[in-house]
DOFI-634536 format. One record per atom (N, C-alpha, C): atom name; residue in one letter; y, z, x; chain. Coordinates in nm, 3 decimals, always signed. Example, Ala and Ser with C-alpha at 12.3 -4.5 7.8 and 13.67 -1.06 7.14 Angstrom:
atom/rest/north/up/east/kette
N/A/-0.569/+0.780/+1.319/A
CA/A/-0.450/+0.780/+1.230/A
C/A/-0.330/+0.780/+1.320/A
N/S/-0.225/+0.708/+1.285/A
CA/S/-0.106/+0.714/+1.367/A
C/S/+0.003/+0.787/+1.290/A
REM end
This chain:
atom/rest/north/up/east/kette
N/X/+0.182/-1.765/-5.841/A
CA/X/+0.122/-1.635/-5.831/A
C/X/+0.047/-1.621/-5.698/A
N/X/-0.026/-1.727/-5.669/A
CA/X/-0.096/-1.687/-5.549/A
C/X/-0.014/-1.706/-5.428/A
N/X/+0.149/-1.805/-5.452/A
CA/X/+0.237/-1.733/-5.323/A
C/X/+0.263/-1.573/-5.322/A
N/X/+0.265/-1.538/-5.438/A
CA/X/+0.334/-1.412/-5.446/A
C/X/+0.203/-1.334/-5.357/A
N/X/+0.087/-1.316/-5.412/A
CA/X/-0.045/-1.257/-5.320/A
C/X/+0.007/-1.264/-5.211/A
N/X/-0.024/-1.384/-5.156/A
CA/X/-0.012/-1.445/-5.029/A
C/X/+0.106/-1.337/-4.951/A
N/X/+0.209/-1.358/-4.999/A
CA/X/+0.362/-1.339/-4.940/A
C/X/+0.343/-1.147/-4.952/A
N/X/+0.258/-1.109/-5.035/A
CA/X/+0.313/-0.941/-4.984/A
C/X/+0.163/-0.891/-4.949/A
N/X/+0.026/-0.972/-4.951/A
CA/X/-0.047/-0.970/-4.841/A
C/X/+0.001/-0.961/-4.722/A
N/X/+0.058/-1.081/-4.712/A
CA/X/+0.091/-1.043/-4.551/A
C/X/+0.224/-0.981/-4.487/A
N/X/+0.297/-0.929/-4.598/A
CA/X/+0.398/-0.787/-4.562/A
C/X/+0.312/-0.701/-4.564/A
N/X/+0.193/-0.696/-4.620/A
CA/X/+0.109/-0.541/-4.595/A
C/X/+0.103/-0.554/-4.476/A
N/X/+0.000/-0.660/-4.389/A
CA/X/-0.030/-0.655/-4.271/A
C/X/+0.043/-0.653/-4.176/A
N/X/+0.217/-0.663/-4.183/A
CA/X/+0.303/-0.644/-4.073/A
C/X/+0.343/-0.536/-4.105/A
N/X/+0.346/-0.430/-4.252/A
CA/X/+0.351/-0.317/-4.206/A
C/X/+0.276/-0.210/-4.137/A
N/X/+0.127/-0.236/-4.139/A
CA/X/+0.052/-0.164/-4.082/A
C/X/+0.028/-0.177/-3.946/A
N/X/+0.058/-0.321/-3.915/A
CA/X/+0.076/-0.328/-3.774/A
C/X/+0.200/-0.275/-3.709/A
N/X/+0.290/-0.293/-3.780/A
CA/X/+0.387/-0.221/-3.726/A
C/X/+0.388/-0.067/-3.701/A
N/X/+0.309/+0.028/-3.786/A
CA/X/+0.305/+0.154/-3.881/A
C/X/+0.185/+0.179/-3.706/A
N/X/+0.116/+0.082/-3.664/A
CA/X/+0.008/+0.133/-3.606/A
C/X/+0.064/+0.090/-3.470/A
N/X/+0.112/+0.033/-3.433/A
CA/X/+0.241/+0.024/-3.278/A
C/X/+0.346/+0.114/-3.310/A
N/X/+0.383/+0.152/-3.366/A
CA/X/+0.486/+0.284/-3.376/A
C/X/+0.428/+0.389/-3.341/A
N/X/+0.252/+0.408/-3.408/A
CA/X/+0.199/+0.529/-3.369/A
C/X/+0.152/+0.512/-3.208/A
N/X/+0.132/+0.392/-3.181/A
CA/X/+0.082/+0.407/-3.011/A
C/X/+0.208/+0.414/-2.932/A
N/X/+0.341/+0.381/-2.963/A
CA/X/+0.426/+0.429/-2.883/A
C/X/+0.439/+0.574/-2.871/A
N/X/+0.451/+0.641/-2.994/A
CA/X/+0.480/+0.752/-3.029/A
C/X/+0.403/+0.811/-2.960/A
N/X/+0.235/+0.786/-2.905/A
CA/X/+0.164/+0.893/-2.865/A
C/X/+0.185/+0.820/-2.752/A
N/X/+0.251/+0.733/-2.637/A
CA/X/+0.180/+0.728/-2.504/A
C/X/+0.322/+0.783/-2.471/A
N/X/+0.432/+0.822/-2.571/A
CA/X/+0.580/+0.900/-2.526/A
C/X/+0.566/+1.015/-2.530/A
N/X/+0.415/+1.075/-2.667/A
CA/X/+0.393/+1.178/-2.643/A
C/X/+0.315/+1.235/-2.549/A
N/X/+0.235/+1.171/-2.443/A
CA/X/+0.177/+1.230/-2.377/A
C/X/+0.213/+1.200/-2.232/A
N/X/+0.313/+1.083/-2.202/A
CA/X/+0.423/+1.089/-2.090/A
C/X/+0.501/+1.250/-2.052/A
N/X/+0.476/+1.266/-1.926/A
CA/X/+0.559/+1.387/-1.906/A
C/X/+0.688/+1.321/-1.763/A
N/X/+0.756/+1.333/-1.762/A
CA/X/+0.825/+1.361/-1.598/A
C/X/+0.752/+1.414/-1.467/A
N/X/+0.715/+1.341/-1.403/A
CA/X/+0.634/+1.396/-1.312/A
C/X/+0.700/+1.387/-1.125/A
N/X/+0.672/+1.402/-1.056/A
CA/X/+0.719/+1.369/-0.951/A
C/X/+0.644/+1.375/-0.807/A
N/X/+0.625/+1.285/-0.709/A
CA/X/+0.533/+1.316/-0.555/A
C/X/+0.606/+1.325/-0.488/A
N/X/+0.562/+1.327/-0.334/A
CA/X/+0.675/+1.343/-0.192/A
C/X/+0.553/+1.304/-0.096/A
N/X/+0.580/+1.154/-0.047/A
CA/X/+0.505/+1.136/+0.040/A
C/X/+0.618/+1.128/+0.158/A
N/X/+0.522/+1.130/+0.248/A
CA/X/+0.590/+1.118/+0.367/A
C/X/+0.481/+1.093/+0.500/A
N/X/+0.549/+1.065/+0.570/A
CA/X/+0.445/+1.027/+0.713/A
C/X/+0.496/+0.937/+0.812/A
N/X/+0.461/+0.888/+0.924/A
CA/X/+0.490/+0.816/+1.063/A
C/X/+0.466/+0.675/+1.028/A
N/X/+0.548/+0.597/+1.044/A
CA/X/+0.517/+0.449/+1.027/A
C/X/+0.459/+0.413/+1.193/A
N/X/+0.400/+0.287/+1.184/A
CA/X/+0.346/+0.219/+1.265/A
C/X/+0.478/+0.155/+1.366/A
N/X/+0.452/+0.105/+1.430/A
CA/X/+0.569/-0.008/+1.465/A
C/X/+0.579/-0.119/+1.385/A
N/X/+0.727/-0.137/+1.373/A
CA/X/+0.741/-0.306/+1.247/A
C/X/+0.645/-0.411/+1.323/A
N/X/+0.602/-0.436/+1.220/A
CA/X/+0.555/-0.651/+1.314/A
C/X/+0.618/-0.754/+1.208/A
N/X/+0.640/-0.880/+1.279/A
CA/X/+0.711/-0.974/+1.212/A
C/X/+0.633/-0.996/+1.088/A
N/X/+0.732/-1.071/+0.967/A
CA/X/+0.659/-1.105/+0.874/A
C/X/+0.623/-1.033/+0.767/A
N/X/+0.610/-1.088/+0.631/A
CA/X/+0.602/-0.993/+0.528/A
C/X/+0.454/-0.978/+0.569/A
N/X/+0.446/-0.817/+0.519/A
CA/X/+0.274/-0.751/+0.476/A
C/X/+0.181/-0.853/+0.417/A
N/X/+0.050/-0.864/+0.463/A
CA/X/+0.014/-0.962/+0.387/A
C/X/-0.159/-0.860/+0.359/A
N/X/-0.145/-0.735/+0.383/A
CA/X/-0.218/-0.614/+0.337/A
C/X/-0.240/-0.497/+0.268/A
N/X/-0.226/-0.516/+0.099/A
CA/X/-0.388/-0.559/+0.022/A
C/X/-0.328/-0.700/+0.046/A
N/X/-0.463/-0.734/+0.015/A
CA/X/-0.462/-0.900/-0.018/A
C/X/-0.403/-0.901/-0.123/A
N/X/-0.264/-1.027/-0.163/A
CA/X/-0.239/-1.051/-0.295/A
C/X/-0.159/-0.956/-0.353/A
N/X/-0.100/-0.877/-0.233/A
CA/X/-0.062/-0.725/-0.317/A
C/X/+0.092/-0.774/-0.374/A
N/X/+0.202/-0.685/-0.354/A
CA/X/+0.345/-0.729/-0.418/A
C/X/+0.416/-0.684/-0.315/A
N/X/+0.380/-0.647/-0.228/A
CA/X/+0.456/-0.612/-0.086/A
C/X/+0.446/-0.750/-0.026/A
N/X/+0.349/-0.813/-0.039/A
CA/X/+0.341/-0.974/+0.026/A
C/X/+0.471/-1.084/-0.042/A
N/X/+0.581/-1.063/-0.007/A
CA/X/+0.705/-1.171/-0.034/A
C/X/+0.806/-1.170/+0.058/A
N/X/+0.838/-1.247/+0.114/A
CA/X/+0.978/-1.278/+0.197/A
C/X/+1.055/-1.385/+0.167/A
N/X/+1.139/-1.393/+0.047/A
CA/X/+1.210/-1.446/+0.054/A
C/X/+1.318/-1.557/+0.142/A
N/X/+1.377/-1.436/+0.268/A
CA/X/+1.448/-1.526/+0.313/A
C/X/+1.393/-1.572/+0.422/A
N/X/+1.254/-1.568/+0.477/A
CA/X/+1.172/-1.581/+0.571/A
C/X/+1.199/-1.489/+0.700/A
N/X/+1.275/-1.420/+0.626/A
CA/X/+1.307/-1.313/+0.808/A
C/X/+1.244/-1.194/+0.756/A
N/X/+1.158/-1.113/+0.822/A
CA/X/+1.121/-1.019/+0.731/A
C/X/+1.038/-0.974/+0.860/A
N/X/+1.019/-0.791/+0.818/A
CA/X/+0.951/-0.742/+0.906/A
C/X/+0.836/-0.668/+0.796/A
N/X/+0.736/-0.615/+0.857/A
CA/X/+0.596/-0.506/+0.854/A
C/X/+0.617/-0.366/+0.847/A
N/X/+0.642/-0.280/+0.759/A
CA/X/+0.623/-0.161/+0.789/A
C/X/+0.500/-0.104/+0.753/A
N/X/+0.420/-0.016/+0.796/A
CA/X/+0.273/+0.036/+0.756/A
C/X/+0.232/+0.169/+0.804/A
N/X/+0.239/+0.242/+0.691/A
CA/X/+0.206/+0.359/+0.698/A
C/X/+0.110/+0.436/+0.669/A
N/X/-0.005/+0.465/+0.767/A
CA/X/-0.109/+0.475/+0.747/A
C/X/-0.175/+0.690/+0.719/A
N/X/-0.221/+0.683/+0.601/A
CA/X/-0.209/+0.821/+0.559/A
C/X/-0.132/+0.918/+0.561/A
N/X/-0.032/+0.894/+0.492/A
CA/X/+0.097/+0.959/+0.425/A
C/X/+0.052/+1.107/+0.395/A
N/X/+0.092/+1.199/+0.381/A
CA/X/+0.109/+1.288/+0.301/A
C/X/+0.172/+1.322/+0.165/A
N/X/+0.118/+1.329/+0.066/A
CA/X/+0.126/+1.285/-0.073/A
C/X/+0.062/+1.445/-0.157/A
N/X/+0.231/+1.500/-0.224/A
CA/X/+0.203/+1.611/-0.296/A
C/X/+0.256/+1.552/-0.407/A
N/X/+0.242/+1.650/-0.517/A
CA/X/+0.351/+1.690/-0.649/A
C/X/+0.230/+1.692/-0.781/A
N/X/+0.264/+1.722/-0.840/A
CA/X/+0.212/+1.663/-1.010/A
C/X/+0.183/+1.526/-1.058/A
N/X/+0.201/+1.483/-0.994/A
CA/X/+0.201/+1.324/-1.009/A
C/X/+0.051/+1.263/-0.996/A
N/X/+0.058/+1.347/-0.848/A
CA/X/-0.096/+1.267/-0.831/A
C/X/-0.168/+1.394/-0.741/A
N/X/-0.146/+1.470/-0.746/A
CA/X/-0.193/+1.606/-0.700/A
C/X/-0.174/+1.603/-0.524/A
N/X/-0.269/+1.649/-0.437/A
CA/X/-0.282/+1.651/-0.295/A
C/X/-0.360/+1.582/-0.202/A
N/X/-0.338/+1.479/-0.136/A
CA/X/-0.374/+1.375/-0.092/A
C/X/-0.308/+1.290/+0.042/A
N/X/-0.339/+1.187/+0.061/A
CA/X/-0.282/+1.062/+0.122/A
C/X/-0.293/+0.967/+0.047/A
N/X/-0.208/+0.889/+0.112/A
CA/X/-0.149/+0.736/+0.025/A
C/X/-0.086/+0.635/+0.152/A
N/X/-0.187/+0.562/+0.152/A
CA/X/-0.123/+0.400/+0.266/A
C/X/-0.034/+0.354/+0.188/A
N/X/+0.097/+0.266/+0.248/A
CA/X/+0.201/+0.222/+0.235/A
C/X/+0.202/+0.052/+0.311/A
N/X/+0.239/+0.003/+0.255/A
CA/X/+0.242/-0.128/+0.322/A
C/X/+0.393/-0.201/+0.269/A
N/X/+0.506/-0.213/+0.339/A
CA/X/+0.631/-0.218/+0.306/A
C/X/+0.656/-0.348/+0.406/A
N/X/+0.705/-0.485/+0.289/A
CA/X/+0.780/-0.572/+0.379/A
C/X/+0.922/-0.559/+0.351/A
N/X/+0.968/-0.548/+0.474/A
CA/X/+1.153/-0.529/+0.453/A
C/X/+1.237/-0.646/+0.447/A
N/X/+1.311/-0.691/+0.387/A
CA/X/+1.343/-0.840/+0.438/A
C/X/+1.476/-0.847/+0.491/A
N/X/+1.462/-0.820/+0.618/A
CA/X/+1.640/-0.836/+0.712/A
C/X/+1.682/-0.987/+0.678/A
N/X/+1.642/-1.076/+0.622/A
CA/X/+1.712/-1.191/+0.625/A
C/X/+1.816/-1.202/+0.509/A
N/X/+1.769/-1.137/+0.380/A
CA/X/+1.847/-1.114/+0.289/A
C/X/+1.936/-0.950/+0.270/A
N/X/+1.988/-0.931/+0.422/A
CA/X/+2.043/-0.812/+0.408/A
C/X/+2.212/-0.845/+0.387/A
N/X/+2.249/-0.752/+0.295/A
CA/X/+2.405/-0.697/+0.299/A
C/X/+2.460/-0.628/+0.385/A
N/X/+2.573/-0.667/+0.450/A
CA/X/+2.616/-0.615/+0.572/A
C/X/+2.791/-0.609/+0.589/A
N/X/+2.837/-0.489/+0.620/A
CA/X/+2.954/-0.479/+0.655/A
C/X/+2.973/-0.528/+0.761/A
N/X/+3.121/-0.630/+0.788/A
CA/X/+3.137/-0.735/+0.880/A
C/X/+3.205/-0.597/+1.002/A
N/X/+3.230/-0.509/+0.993/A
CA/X/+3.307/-0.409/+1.079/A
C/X/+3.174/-0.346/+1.168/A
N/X/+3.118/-0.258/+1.077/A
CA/X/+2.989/-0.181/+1.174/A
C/X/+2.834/-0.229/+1.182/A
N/X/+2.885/-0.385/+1.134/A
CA/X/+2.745/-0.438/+1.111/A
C/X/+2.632/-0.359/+1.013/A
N/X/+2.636/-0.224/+1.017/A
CA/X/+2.538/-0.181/+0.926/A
C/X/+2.529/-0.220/+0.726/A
N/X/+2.438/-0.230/+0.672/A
CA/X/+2.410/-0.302/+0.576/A
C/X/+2.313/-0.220/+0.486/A
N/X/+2.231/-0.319/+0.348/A
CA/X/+2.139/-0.274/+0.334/A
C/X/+1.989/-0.386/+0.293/A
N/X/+1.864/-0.377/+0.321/A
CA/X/+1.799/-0.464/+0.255/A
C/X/+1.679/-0.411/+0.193/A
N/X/+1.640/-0.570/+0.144/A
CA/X/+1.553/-0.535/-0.013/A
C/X/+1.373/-0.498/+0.072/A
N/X/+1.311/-0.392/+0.039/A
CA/X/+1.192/-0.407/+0.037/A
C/X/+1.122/-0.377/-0.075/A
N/X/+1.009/-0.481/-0.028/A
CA/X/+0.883/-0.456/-0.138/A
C/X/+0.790/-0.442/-0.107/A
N/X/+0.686/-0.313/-0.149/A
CA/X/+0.603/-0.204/-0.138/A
C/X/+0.521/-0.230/-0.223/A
N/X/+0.346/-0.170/-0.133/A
CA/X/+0.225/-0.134/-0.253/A
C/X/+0.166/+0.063/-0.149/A
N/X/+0.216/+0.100/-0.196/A
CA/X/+0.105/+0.228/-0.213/A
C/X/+0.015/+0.283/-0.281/A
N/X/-0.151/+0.322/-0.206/A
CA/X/-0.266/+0.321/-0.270/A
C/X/-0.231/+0.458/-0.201/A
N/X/-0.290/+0.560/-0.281/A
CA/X/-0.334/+0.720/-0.284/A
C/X/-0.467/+0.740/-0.321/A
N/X/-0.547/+0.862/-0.281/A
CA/X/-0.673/+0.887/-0.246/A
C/X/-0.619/+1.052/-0.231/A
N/X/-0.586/+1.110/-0.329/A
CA/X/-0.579/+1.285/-0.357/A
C/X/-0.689/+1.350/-0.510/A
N/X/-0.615/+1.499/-0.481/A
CA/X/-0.693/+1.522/-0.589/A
C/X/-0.580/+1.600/-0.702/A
N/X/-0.619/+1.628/-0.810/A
CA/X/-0.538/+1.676/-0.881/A
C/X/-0.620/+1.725/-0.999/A
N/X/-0.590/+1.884/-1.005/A
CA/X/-0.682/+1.980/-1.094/A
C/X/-0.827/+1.943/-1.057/A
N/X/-0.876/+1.922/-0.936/A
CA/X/-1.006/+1.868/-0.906/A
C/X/-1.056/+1.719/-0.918/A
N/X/-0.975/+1.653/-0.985/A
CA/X/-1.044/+1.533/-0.988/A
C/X/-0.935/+1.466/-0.927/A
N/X/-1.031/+1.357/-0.847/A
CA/X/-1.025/+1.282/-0.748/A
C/X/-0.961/+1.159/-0.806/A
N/X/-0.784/+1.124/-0.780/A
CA/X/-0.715/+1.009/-0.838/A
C/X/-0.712/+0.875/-0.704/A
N/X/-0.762/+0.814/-0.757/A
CA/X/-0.736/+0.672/-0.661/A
C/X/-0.624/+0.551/-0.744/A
N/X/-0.490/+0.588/-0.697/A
CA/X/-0.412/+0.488/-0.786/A
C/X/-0.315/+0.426/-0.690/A
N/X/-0.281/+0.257/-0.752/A
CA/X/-0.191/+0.212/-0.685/A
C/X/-0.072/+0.191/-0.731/A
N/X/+0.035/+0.177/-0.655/A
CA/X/+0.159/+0.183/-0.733/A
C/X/+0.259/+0.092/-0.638/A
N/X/+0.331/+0.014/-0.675/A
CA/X/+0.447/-0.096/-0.642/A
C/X/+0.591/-0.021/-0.693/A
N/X/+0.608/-0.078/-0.537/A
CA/X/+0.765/-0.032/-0.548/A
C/X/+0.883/-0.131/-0.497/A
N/X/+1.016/-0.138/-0.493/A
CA/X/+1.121/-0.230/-0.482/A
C/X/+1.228/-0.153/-0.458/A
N/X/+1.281/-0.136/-0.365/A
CA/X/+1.423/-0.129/-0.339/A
C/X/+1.531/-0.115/-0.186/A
N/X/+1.566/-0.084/-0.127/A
CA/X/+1.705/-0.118/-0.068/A
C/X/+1.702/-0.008/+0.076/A
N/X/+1.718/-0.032/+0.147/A
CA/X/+1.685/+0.029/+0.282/A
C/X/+1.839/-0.020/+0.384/A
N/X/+1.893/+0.083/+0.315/A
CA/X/+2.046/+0.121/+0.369/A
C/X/+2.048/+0.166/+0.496/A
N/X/+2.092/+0.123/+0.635/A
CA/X/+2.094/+0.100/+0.745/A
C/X/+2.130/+0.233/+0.777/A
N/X/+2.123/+0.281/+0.875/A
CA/X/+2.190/+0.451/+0.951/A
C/X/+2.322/+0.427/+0.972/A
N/X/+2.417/+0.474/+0.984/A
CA/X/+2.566/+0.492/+1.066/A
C/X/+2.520/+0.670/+1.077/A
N/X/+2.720/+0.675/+1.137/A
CA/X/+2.706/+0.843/+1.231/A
C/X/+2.703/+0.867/+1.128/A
N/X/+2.741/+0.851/+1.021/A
CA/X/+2.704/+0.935/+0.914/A
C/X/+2.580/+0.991/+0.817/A
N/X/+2.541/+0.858/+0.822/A
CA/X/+2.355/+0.843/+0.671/A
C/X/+2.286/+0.855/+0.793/A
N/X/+2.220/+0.948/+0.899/A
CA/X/+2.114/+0.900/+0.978/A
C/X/+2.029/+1.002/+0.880/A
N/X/+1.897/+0.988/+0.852/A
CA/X/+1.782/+0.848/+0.902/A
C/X/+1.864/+0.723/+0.757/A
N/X/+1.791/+0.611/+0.786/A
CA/X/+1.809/+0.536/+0.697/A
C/X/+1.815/+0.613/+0.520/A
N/X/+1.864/+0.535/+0.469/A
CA/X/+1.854/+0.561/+0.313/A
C/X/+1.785/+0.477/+0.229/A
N/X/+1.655/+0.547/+0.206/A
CA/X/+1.607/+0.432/+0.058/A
C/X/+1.614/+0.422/-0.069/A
N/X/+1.648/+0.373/-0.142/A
CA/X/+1.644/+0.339/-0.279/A
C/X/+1.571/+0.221/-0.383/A
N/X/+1.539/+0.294/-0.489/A
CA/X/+1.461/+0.170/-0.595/A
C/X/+1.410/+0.247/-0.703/A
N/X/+1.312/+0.200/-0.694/A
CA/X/+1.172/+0.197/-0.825/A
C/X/+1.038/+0.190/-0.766/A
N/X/+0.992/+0.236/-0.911/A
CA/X/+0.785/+0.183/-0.874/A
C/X/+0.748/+0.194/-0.982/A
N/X/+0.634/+0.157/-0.999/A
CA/X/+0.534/+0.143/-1.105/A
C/X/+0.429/+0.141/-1.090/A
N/X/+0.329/+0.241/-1.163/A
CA/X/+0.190/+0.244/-1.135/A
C/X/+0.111/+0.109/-1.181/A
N/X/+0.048/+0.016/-1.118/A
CA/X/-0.091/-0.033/-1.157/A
C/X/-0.167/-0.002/-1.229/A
N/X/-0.202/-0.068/-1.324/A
CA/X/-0.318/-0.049/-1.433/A
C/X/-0.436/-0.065/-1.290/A
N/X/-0.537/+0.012/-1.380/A
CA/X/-0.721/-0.005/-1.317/A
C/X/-0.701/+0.115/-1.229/A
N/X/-0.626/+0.202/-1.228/A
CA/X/-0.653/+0.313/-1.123/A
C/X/-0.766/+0.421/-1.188/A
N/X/-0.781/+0.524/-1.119/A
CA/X/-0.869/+0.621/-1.121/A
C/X/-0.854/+0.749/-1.160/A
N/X/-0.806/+0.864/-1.243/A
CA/X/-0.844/+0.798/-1.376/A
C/X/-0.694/+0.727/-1.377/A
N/X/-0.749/+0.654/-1.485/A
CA/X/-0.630/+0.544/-1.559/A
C/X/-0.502/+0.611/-1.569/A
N/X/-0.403/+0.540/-1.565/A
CA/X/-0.249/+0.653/-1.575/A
C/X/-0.157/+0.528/-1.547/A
N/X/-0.028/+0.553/-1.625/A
CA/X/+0.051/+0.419/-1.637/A
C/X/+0.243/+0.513/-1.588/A
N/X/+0.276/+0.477/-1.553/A
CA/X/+0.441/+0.535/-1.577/A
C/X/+0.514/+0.401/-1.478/A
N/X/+0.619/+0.489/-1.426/A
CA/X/+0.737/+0.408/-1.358/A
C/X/+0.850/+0.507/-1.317/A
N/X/+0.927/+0.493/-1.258/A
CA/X/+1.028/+0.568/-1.204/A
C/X/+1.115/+0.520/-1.088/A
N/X/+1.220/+0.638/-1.022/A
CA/X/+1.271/+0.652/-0.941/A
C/X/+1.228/+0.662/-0.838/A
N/X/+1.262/+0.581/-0.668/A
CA/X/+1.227/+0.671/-0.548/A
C/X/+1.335/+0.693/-0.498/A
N/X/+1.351/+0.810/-0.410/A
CA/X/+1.431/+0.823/-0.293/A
C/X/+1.422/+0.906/-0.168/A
N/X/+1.483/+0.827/-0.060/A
CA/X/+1.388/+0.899/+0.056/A
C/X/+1.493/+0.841/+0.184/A
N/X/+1.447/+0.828/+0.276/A
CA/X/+1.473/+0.826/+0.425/A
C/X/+1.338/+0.756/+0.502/A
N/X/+1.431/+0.683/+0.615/A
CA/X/+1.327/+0.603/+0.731/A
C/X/+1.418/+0.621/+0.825/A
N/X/+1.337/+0.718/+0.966/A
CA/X/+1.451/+0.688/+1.061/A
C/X/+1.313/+0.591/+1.115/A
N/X/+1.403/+0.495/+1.179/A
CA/X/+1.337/+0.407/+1.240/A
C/X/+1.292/+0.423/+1.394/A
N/X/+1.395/+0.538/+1.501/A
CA/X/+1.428/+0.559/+1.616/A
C/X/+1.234/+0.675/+1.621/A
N/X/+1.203/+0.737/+1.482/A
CA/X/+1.083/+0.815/+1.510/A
C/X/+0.995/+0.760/+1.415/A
N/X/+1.036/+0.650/+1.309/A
CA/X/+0.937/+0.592/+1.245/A
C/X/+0.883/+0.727/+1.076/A
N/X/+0.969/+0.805/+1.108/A
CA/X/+0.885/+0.966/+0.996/A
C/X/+1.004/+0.889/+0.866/A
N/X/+0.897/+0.870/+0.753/A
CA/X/+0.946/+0.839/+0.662/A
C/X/+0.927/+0.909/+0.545/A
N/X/+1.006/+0.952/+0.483/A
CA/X/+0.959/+1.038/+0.363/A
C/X/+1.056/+1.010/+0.245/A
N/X/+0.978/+0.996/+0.118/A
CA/X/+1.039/+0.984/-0.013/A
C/X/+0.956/+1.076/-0.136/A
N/X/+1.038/+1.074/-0.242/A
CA/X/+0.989/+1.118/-0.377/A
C/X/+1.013/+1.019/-0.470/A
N/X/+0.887/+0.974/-0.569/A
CA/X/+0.878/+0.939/-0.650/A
C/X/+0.930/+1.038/-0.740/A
N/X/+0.948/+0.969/-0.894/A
CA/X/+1.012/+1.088/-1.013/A
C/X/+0.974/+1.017/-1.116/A
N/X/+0.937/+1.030/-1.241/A
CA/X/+0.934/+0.945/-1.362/A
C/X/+0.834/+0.954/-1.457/A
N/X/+0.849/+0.915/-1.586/A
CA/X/+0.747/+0.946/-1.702/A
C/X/+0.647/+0.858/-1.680/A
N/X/+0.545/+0.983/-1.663/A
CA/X/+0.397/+0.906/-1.627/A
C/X/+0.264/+0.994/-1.741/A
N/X/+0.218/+0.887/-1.767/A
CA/X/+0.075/+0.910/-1.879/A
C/X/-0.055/+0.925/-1.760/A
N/X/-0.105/+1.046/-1.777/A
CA/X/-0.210/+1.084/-1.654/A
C/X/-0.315/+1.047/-1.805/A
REM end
């Protein structure tokens, strides 16, 4: 008898835990919307070497040890996402692990990104950071400026708090350094 207690005691407690993670999915899906930004702005000149600025950030990796610096210092940063603002960029690209057509030499490689924003949205003042990853497809006569592609994800501890993930896509010409992308994706403000 007291297995039997025992044994649907503790089916109560995995249903309610379950019953009570169903309801927190349910509400952080319900209060996720699709949102989307468009930053854009002038990069710096590359310098060798992955970013190693924030400290500790996720832009700090180079894999194949060949790797350059991109840094973009106060972006222009609209949309719903995070309202009207700037946002620093700190992007290591890694040419050592690039894909490359053996004909026009052009290719594509992996970068990894931290952008911090400092806008406002409906008045209040969002300070959030967000990591990103993906693929920086070389120019020909055809794709000029470069082509970027990936992801991101907001950082927990931002200002106010807000969690999502998504799509980017954008352009880097490198010949003027003006880089511009849009984030896209279900985000909990």
């Amino acid at each position: 008898m007291k297995r039997l207690v025992t044994l649907l005691a503790t089916a109560a407690l995995i249903g309610v835990s379950t019953t009570a993670r169903a309801q927190d999915v349910s509400a952080d899906a319900a209060t996720a919307k699709v949102l989307s930004a468009t930053i854009s702005g002038t990069a710096l000149a590359p310098t060798s070497g992955a970013c190693t600025s924030p400290a500790n950030g996720y832009q700090d990796q180079c894999e194949s040890g060949s790797c350059i610096c991109v840094t973009v210092n106060s972006a222009t940063m609209t949309g719903k996402m995070a309202g009207k603002g700037t946002a620093d960029l700190s992007v290591t690209v890694d040419t050592g692990d690039a894909v490359t057509d053996v004909v026009s030499t052009n290719g594509c490689s992996p970068f990894f990104g931290v952008g911090t924003t400092n806008t406002t949205l409906k008045k209040v003042a969002v300070v959030q950071t967000f990591d990103f990853v993906g693929t920086d497809c070389a120019a020909s006569k055809v794709t000029k400026p470069d082509v970027l592609s990936g992801g991101f994800a907001v950082e927990p501890g931002g200002t106010p708090p807000a969690s999502g993930y998504g799509s980017l896509n954008g352009t880097y010409d490198k010949t003027t350094g003006v880089v511009k992308f849009t984030l896209k994706g279900p985000i909990v403000q």
